[in-house]
N, C-alpha and C positions, 0 to 999 in steps of 0.2 A: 179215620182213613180218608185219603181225597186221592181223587184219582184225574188231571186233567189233561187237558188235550183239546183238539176241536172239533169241542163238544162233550168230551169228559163221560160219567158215566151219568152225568145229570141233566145232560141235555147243556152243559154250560163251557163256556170259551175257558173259563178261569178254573180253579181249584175246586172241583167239585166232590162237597163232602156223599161220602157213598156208604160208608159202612160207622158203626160206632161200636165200641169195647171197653170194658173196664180192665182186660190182660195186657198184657206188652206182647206177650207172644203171640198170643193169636192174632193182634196188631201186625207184627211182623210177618206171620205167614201168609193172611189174606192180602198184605202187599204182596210177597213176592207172588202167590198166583195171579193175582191181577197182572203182572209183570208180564209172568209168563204167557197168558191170556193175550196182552195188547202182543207179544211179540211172535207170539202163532197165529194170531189173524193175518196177520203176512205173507203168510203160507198158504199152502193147499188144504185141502182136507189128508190126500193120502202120506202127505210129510209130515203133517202136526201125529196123524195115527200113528208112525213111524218112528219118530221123535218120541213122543209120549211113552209107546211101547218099552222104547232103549232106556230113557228116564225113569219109569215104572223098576226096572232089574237093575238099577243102579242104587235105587229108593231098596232094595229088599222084599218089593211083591212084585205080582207078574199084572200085567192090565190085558185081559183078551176078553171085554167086554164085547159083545155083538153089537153092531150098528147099524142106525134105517138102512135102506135102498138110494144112494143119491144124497149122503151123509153130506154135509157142513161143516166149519171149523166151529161153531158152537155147539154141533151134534156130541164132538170129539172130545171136547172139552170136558163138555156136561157128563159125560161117561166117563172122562178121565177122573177128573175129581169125587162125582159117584162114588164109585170104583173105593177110590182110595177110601172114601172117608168109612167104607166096614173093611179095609184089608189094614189100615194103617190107625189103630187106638190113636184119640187125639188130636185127628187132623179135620178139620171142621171145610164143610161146602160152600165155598165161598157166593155162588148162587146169584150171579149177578149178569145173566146171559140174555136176558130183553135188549141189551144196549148193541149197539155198534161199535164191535173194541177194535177194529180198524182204526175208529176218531182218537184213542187213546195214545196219550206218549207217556210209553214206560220209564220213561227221565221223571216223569211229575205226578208218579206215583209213588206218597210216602205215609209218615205216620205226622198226625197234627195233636201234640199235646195241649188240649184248649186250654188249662189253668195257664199255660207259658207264653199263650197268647192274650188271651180277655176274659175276663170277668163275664162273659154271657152267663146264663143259668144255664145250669145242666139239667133237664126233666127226664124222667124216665118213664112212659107210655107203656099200659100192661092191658092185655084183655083181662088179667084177672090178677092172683097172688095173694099170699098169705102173707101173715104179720113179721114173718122171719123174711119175706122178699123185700119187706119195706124197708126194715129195719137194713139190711146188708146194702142198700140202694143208699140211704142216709150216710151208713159207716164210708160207702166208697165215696162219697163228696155230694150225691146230690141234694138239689136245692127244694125238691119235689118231685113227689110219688105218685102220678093220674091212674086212676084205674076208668080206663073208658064203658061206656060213656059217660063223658063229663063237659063241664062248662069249662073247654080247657083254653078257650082264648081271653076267658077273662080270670084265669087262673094266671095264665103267661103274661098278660097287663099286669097284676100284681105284681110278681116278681119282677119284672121289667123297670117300673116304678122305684125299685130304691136303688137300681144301677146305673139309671139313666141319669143325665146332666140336670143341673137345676133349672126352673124356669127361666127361657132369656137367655141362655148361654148357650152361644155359639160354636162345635165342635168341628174342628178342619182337617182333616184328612189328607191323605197324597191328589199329587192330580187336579186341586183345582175345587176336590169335592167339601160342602160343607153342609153340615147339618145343624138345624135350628129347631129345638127338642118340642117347646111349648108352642111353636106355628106347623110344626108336622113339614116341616117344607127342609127339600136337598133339592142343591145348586151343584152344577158341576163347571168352572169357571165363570161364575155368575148366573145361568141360565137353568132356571127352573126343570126339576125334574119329576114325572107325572107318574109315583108310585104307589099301588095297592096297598092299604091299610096293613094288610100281611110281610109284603117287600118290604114298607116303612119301616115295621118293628123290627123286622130283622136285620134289616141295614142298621138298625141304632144301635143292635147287642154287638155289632163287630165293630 
C-alpha cells in the first residue's frame, strides 16, 4: 500500500509505503478508505458525520456511533470504520489516524506489487507464531521469518548480500542518482550524499 502526498502517511514527499498484505482484497479496500479518509479531511467534522452516516445505509448497516464533545474528522472516522469492522464481516480497520490526511492525495494512493517492481526481500516481523505461521509466510514468497527479539539487522545484511551489486559496480538510477555498493557512497548529480547505515541499505534494495 503507499499512500503519498505532502507528506504522505509517512512523514514523506514521495510514495509512502503505509500498510503491507499478502490479500488483493484487502489491498483494495484499505486503498479505497484511505481514499475516503484523504478526501473527508476536507470537510468538517459535521459533513464527514453526515456523509458517512448516508454511506453507512447505502453499505446495508446503520452507523449512529456516539462521539466526543468537540469531535474531529479523525474522531468520525475512527468511529466510522469501528463501527463497521463488527457490523460488516470482513472489512478490516484500516487504523492509520496518528497522521495528517489533510497532507494526503487521494490520486497517489494505490496498491504496489513489490515482486513487479524489485527483487527487495520480503521479511515478515512477528511478536511470536507457530510453525504453521512460518511455514504459510515461506508458501506466500517470503525470504524470512523474524520472531522478535532478534538480531534482525544483521539478519537483513545477509539477505541483502546476495541482491545486492557486485563489488565495484556502479548502479545509476533516474535523476542523476548513483550508487556504489562496496564504498557505501550515493551521489546525486555528482555530489555526495550523507546517508544512515539504515537509509543506505534501504536505498540499495530499491
Amino acid at each position: 500500500m503507499k499512500a503519498g502526498g505532502a507528506g504522505g502517511l509517512g512523514g514523506d514527499d514521495r510514495d509512502a509505503i503505509v500498510s503491507f498484505t499478502v490479500e488483493r482484497a484487502v489491498a483494495e479496500q484499505l486503498a479505497e478508505d484511505i481514499r475516503l479518509a484523504a478526501v473527508s479531511a476536507k470537510s468538517t467534522p459535521v459533513e464527514v458525520h453526515v456523509a458517512l452516516q448516508q454511506k453507512a445505509i447505502t453499505d446495508g448497516w446503520s452507523f449512529d456511533a456516539p462521539l466526543p464533545k468537540d469531535y474531529s474528522v479523525n474522531d468520525v472516522l475512527r468511529s466510522y470504520f469501528t463501527a463497521r469492522e463488527s457490523a460488516v464481516p470482513g472489512k478490516r480497520n484500516p487504523l492509520f489516524f496518528n497522521s495528517d490526511l489533510t497532507a494526503i492525495d487521494p490520486a497517489k494512493v494505490g496498491i504496489i506489487e513489490i515482486r513487479e517492481r524489485s527483487d527487495v526481500p520480503v521479511v515478515f516481523l512477528a511478536e511470536g507464531g507457530s510453525d504453521q505461521d512460518r511455514l504459510l509466510a515461506f508458501d506466500l514468497g517470503a525470504d524470512d521469518y523474524i520472531q522478535r527479539p532478534a538480531a534482525i539487522e544483521r539478519r537483513f545484511h545477509a539477505l541483502l548480500r546476495r541482491r545486492l551489486a557486485p563489488p565495484g559496480e556502479v548502479l545509476e538510477g533516474p535523476r542523476g542518482i548513483t550508487l556504489r555498493v562496496a564504498a557505501h557512497e550515493v551521489r546525486v548529480s555528482g555530489t555526495l550524499v550523507v546517508l544512515t547505515p539504515v537509509n543506505l541499505t534501504c536505498f540499495a534494495c530499491c
